[in-house]
N, C-alpha and C positions, 0 to 999 in steps of 0.2 A: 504494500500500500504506500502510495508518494502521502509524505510525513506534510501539513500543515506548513505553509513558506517555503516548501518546493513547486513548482508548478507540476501537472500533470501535460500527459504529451494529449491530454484531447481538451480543448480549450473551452472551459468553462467561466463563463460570466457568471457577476452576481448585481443585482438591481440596487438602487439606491436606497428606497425603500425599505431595507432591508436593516440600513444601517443611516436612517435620514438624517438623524440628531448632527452627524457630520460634515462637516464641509465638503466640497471636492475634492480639493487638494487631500483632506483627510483620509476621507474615504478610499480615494484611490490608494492611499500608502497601505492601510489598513485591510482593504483588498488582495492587494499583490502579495501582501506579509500574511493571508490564509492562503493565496498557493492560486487564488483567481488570476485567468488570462485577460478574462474582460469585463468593463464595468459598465451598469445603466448610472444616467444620472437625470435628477427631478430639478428641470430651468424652468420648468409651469406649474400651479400648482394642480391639484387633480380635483379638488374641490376648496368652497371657499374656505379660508382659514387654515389650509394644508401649508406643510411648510416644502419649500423651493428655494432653488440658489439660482443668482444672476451671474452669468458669465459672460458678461459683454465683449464685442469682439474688440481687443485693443486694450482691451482691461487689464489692469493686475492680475486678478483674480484668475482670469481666463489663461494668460500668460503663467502664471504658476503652475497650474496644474499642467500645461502643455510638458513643462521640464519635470514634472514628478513624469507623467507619463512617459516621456524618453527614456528616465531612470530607470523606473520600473521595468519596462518594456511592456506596459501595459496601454489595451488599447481601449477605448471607448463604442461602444456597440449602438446604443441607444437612447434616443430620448426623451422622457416622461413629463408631463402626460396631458393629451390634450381631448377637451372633450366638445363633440360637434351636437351641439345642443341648438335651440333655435335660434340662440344670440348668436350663433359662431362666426366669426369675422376671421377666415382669412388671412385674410392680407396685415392685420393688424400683428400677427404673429412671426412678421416675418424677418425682425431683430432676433427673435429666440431661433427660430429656424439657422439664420446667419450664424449665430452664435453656436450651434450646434455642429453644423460644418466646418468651422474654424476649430474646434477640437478634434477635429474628425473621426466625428461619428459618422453612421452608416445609413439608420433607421431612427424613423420619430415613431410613436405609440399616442393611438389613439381611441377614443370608445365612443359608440354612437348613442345618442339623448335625444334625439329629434324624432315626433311622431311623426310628422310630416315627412312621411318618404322619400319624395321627389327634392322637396329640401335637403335630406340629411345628404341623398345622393349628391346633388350636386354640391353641395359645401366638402364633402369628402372627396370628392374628382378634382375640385378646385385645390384644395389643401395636397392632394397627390402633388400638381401641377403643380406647384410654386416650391413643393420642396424635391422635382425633378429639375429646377432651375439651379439647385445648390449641391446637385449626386446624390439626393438623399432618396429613402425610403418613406413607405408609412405603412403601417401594420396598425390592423384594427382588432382590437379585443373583446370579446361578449361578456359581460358583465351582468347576472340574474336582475338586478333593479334597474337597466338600461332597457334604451330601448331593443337596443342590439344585444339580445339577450342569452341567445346561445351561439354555439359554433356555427350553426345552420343560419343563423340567420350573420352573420361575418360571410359565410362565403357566400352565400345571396347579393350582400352589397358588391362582391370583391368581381361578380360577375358581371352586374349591372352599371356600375363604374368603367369596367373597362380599362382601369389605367395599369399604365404598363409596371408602374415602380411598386403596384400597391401587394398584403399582402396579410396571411392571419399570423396574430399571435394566440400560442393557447398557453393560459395559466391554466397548470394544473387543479385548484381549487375551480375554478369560472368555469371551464371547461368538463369537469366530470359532475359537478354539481349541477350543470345546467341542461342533461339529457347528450352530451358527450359522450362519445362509444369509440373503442379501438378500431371497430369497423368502421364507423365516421371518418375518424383521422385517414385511415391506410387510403378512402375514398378520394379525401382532397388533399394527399398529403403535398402535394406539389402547391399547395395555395399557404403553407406554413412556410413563413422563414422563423419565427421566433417560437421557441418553447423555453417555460418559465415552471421549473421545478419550485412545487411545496406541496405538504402533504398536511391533510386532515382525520381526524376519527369523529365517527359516530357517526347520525343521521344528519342529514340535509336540513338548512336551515329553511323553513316553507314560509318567511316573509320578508319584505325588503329589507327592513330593519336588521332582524337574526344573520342574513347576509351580508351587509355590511359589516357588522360585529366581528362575525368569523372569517370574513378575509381581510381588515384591517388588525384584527387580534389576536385573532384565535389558529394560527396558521402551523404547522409544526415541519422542524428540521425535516429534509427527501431520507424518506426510508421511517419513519418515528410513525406513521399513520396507517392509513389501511388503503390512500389512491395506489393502482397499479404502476405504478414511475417507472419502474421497468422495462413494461411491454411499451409506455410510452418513449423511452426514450430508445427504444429497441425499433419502434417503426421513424420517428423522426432525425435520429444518431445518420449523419450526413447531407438530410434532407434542411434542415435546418440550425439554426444558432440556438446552446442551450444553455439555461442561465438559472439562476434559485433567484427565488422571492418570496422571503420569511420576513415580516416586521420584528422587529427588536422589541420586547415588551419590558414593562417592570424597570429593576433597573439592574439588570444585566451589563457585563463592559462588551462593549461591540466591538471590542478585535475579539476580545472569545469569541460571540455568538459568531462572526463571521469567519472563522475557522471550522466552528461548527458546522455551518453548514454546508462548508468544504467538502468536510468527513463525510459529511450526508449524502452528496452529489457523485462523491467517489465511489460510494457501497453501490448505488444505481446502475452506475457504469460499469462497475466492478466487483458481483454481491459475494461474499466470501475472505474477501480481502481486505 
């Protein structure tokens, strides 16, 4: 088994989220030191009152973490998190976008909130567009109290969009909590670029509220639960980029936890070892 602060030869992200309380620069250090190749980071918030970091392009800020990153040899995968709601503007995002490509990252993460269909569509083909101006991606997430609520209905959008850059992300809680099936995935697995290891026990949470609870809190280290991680990452393991996303609860130190779930991601990859 690769020990904690070695890296493994198959390159495993881990989300910001996971370890928010931190800054960039932090994070990344604290990252690379459990043995992670790639990190997400939160430059939007995902609701209001969530916490997010500005990385402007030009900035100190931004500028720092560029040189942890070389250090490290770590690289930036993704960007969290924007939600295409009926406000959604676009164009208005398009310093964070900027600012995401100057570290360069790959993919933006997004979740759809608009009943209005023909709206969500097109604010989501638009959002493609503007962050195909910058090399980027966008992967869209089903989230049980969204509108886009399971995996079926993400690749519903991802067909009727049409864009070329766009594409699914499945968190493992969102995704088997929401009528997610291994036979699903293997069906569209070419529409996954991001898979987002964490794992849950017991029954499904049947209201918005209990949902939110349990994937902001209640999320447990890959392998600690009862989701099948395995066969998931058994069908997506080349098809896709794959990463953990556990929130840090309590008051835990978060280079543990994020060695933690190092360890976790390894056993998936590698159960016996």
């Amino acid at each position: 088994m690769v020990a904690p602060g070695s890296r493994s030869e198959q390159k495993i992200g881990v989300a910001h989220f996971s370890a928010i309380s931190l800054p960039p620069s932090d994070f990344a250090k604290a990252a690379a030191g459990a043995g992670f190749s790639r990190i997400g980071l939160r430059l939007n918030p995902a609701f209001p009152g969530a916490p997010y970091y500005e990385l402007p392009v030009g900035g100190r800020a931004a500028e720092e973490l560029k040189a942890v990153l070389r250090r490290e040899a770590l690289e930036v995968f993704d960007i969290e998190f924007f939600v295409i709601d009926p406000s959604f503007n676009a164009s208005s995002l398009e310093p964070i976008v900027a600012a995401a490509a100057n570290i360069g990252a790959k993919r933006l993460s997004v979740c759809g909130d608009d009943p209005e269909r023909s709206r969500l569509q097109s604010n989501f083909t638009e959002f493609c567009s503007l962050a195909s101006g910058y090399g980027l991606a966008v992967d869209i997430e089903n989230m049980g109290w969204r509108t886009v609520r399971t995996f079926a209905d993400s690749v519903d959008l991802l067909k009727s969009s049409g864009a070329s850059n766009a594409g699914a992300l499945v968190d493992g809680v969102h995704f088997f909590r929401n009528g997610g099936t291994l036979t699903s995935l293997r069906a569209d697995i070419d529409r996954v670029k991001h898979v987002q290891l964490c794992d849950v026990i017991g029954p499904a949470p049947n209201t918005a509220e209990a949902m939110i609870v349990e994937a902001r809190g209640e999320r447990l280290a890959p392998g600690e639960g009862e989701l099948p991680l395995g066969e998931l990452v058994e069908i997506a393991d080349g098809a896709a980029s794959i990463s953990v996303e556990v929130p840090l609860s309590g008051s835990a130190d978060a280079e543990e936890h994020l060695k933690r779930l190092f360890e976790g991601a390894l056993r998936i990859f590698k159960p016996g070892q």
